[in-house]
C-alpha positions in Angstrom: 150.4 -161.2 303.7 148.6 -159.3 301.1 148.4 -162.0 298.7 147.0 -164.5 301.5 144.1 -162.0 302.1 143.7 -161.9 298.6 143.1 -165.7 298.0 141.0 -165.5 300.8 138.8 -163.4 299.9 138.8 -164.6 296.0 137.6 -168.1 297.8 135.1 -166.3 299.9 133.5 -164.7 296.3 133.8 -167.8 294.3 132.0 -170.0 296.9 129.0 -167.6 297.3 128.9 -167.7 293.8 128.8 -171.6 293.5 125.9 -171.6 295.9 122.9 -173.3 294.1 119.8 -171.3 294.0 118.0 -173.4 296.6 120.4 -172.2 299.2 120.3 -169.0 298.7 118.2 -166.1 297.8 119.3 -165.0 293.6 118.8 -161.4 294.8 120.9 -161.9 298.1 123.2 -163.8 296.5 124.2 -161.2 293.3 123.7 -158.0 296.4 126.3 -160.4 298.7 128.7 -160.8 295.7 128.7 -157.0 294.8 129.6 -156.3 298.4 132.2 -158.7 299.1 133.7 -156.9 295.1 133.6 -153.8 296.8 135.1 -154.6 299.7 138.5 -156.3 297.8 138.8 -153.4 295.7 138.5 -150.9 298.7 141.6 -153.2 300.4 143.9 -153.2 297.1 143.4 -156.6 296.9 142.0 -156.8 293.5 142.2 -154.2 290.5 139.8 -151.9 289.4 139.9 -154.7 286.2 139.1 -157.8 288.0 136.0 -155.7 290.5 134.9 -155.8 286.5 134.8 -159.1 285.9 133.6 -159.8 289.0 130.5 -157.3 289.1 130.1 -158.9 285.7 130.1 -162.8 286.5 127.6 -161.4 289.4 125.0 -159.6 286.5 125.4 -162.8 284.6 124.3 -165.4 287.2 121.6 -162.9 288.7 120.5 -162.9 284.8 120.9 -166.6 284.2 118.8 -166.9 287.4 115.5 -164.5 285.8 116.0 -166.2 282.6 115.1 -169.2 284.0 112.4 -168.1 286.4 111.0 -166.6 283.3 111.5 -163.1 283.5 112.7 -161.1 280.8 115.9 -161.7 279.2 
């Protein structure tokens, strides 16, 4: 049961995170990814490792996303 809930919610992440920029906001999108990090970590279903690498994918497209806007970077 566990491990359905994690796939899940590992497919819910990974498609916000695919979302192109012109469907959503950069901002809402890194702020939606943090949350739904949070959220497996609070339910066991990831380790405190992989809420890393997630949190970290998130800073990376949220940077990626400035970069090319022109912001600092």
């Amino acid at each position: 049961m566990k491990e359905a809930q994690r796939r899940m919610a590992m497919t819910a992440w990974r498609e916000l995170f695919v979302l192109a920029e012109f469907q959503i906001d950069a901002e809402e999108k890194y702020f939606g990814l943090l949350r739904r990090a949070d959220a497996m970590e609070r339910a066991d279903l990831i380790t405190s490792d992989e809420w890393r690498k997630l949190v970290q994918q998130a800073g990376a497209s949220l940077a990626s996303t400035a970069e090319c806007m022109g912001g600092a970077g």
